[in-house]
C-alpha positions as CSV (number, residue, x, y, z in Angstrom):
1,X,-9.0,2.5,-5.7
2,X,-7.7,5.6,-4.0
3,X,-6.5,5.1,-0.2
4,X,-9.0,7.5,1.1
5,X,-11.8,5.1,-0.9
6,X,-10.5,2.4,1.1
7,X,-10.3,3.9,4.3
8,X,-14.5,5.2,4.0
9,X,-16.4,2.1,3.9
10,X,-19.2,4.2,4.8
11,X,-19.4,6.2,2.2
12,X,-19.9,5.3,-1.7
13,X,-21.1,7.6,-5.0
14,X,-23.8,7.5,-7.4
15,X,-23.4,10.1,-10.5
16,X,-22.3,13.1,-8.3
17,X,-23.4,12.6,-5.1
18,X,-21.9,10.8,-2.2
19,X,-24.0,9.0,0.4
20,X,-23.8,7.5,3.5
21,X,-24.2,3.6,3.8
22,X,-24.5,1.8,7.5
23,X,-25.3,-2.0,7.4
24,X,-26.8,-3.4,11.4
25,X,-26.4,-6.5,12.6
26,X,-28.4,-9.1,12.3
27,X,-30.0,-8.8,16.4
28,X,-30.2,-4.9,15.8
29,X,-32.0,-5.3,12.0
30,X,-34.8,-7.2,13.5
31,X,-35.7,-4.3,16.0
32,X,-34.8,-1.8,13.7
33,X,-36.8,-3.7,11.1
34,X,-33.9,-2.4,8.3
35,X,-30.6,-4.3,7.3
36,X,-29.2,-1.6,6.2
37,X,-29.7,2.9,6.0
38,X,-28.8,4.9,2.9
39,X,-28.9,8.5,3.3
40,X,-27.9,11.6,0.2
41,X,-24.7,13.3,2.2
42,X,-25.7,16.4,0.0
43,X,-22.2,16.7,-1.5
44,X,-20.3,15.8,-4.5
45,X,-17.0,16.0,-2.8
46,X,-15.5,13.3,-1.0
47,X,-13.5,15.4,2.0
48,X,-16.9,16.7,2.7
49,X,-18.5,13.7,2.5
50,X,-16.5,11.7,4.2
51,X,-16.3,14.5,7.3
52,X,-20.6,14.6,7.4
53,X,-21.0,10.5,7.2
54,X,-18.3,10.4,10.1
55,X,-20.5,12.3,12.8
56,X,-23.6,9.6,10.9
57,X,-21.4,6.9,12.2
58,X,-21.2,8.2,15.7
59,X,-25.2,9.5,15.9
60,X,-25.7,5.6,14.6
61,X,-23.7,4.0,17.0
62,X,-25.0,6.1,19.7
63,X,-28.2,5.0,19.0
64,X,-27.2,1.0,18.9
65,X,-25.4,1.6,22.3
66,X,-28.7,3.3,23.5
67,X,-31.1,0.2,22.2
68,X,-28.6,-2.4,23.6
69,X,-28.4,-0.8,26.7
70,X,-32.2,0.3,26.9
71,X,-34.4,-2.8,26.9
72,X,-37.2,-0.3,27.1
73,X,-36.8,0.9,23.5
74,X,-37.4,-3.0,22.5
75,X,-40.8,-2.3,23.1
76,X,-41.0,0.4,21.1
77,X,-42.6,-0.8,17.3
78,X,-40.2,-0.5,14.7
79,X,-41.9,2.2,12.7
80,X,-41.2,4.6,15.8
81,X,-37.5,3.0,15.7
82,X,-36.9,4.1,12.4
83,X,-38.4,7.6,12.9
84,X,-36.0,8.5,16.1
85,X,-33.0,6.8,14.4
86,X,-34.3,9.2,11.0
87,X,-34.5,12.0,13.3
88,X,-31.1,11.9,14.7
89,X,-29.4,11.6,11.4
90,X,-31.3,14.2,9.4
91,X,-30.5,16.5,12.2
92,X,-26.6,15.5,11.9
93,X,-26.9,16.8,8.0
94,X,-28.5,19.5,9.0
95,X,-26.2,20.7,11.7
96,X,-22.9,20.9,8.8
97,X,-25.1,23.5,6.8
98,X,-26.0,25.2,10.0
99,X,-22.2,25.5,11.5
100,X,-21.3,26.9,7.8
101,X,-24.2,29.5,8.3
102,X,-23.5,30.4,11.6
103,X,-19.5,30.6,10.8
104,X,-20.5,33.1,8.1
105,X,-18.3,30.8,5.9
106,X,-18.9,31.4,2.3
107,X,-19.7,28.8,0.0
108,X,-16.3,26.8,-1.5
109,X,-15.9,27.1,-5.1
110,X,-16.5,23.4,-5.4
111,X,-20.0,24.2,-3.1
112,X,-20.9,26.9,-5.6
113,X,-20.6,24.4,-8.6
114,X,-22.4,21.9,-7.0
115,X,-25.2,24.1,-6.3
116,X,-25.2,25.2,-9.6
117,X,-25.5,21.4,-11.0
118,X,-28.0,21.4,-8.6
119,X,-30.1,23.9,-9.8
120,X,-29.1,22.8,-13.6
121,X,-30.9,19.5,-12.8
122,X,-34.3,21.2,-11.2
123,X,-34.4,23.6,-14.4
124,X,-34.4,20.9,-16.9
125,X,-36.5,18.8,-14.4
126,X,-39.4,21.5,-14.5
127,X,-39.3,22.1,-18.4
């Protein structure tokens, strides 16, 4: 196992995608009514990936600190729980591909492959 494997227990690969893994605690799973989240990091590269499921980590944590803290948000149902928590996240993915569009950075060589597996897999999906 590589030192920079070791060093991202949040993040793990299936085929040639990386994703983003956070397990709660056992207090915070019952109100969140999920043991553990799972999100696609939208990358086959691990520098990237471990980079996006970093700021996960912190939008995650934020959000623990914020239902610890807010006793209010234990009476919110579990459903709506998931949806803000969702929320958050999705909008941390979102916000990598945005500051690459803003930047006007063009796509990486290893971006343009990956797109192109991408779009390998959706053509012989459709056929």
């Amino acid at each position: 196992m590589s030192h920079l494997a070791a060093s991202t227990p949040y993040v793990f690969q299936r085929r040639n995608t990386f994703y983003f893994r956070f397990t709660f605690s056992r207090i915070i799973s019952k109100l969140v009514g999920k043991r553990e989240l799972r999100y696609s990091l939208r990358t086959g590269y691990r520098q990237s990936a471990v980079r996006r499921a970093m700021g996960m980590v912190v939008q995650v944590e934020r959000f623990v600190w914020q239902l610890q803290k807010d006793k209010a948000m234990h009476q919110l149902s579990t459903q709506h729980l998931q949806a803000l928590l969702d929320q958050h996240l999705r909008s941390t993915l979102n916000l990598y591909e945005d500051q690459r569009i803003v930047a006007n950075q063009p796509l990486t060589p290893a971006e343009v492959e990956n797109a192109g597996l991408v779009w390998d897999f959706l053509a012989k999906d459709t056929q």
